[in-house]
C-alpha positions in Angstrom: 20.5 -34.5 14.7 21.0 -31.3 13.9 17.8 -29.3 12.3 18.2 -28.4 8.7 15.3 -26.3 6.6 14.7 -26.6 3.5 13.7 -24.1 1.0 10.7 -24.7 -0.9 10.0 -22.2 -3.8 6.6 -22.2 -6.2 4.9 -20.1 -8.6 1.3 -19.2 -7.4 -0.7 -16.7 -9.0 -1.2 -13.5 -7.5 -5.1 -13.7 -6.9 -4.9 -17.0 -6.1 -2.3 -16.3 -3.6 -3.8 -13.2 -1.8 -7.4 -15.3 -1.7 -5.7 -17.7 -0.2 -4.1 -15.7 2.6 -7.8 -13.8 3.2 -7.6 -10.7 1.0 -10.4 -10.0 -1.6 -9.6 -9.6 -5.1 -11.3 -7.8 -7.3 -10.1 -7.2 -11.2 -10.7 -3.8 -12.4 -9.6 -2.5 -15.9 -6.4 -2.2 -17.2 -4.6 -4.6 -15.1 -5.4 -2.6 -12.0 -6.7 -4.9 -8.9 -8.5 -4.0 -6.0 -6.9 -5.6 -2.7 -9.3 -5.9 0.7 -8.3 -7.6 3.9 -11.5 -7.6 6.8 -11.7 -4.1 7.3 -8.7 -2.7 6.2 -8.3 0.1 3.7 -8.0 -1.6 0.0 -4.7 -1.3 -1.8 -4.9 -1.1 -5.7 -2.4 -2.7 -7.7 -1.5 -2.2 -11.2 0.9 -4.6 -13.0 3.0 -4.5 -15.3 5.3 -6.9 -16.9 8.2 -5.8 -14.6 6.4 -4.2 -11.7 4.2 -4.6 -8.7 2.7 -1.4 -8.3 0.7 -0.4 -4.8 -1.6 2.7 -3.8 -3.6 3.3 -0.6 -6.2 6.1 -1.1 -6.5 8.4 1.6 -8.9 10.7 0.9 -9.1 14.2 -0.5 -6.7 16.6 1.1 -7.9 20.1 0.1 -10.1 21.1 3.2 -6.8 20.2 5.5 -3.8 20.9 3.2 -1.2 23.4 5.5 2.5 23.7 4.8 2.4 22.0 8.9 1.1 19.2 7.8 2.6 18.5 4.5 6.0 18.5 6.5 4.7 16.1 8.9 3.9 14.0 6.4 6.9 14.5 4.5 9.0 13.8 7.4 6.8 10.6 8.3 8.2 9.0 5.0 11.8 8.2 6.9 9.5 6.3 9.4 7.3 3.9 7.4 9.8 3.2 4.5 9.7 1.2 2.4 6.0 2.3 2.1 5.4 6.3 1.0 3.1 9.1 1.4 2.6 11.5 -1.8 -0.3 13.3 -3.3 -1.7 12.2 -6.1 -2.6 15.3 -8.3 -3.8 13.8 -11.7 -7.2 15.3 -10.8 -6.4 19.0 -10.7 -9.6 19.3 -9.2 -9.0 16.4 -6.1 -6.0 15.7 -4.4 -5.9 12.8 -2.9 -3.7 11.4 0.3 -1.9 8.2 -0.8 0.5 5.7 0.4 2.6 3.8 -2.5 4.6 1.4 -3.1 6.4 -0.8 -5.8 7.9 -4.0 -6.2 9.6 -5.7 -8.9 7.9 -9.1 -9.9 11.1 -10.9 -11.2 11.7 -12.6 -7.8 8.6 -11.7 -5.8 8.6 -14.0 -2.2 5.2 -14.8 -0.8 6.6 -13.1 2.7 7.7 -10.0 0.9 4.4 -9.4 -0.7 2.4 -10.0 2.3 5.3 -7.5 3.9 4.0 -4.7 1.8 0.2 -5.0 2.8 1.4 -5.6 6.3 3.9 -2.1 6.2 0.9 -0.2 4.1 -1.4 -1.0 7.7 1.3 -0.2 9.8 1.6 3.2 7.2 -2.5 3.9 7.2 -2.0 4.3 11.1 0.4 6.6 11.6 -1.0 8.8 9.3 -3.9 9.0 10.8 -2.5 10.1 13.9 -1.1 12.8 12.0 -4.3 13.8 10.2 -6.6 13.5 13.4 -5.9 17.0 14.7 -6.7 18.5 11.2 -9.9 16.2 10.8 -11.1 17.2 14.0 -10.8 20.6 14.1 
């Protein structure tokens, strides 16, 4: 007999979900979450009724911030799509390094959620290859 999968599709809430697959969840304010896996970097999420939004803080970039390196990083973002590196400068005062993401949550998958924290590792590395000559110097 031939082998024939079948499709099974549920609704599972998010914490729930990521609990269940071993990530932390912690609620913050204003529908912000904060996202742990073992020792991995946390990812914050923010909701909103029609998106999945993801962030990866990377640290303050001041001390290291070159025009070199900010076209590194720039020119990293063609290799760790769909996950991307920016600067988040809503603190005049701290720039911070981040990796983000979206989603829209109309038709979310459990395997393409657990893609993004999966790409935002995969992301957190290859930064960090770029920013070890600059941290180490």
């Amino acid at each position: 007999m031939k082998n024939i999968l079948i499709k099974l599709q549920r609704d599972e809430d998010l914490a729930q979900f990521l609990e269940s697959h071993g990530f932390t969840v912690e609620a913050l304010a204003n529908d912000v979450f904060r996202i742990q896996r073992e020792e991995e970097l946390p990812v914050f999420l923010k909701v909103d009724e029609k998106q999945i939004y993801f962030e990866v803080d990377l640290g303050n970039i001041d001390a290291i911030n070159t025009k070199e390196l900010l076209l590194s990083l720039l020119a990293l973002n063609t290799e760790i799509l769909p996950v991307s590196v920016g600067i988040d400068t809503s603190n005049s005062e701290d720039h911070r390094l981040v990796l983000v993401e979206s989603r829209e949550t109309g038709d979310l998958s459990d395997q393409e959620l657990l893609a993004v924290f999966d790409a935002l590792e995969l992301a957190v590395d290859r930064v960090t290859e770029i920013l070890s000559p600059s941290i180490n110097s």
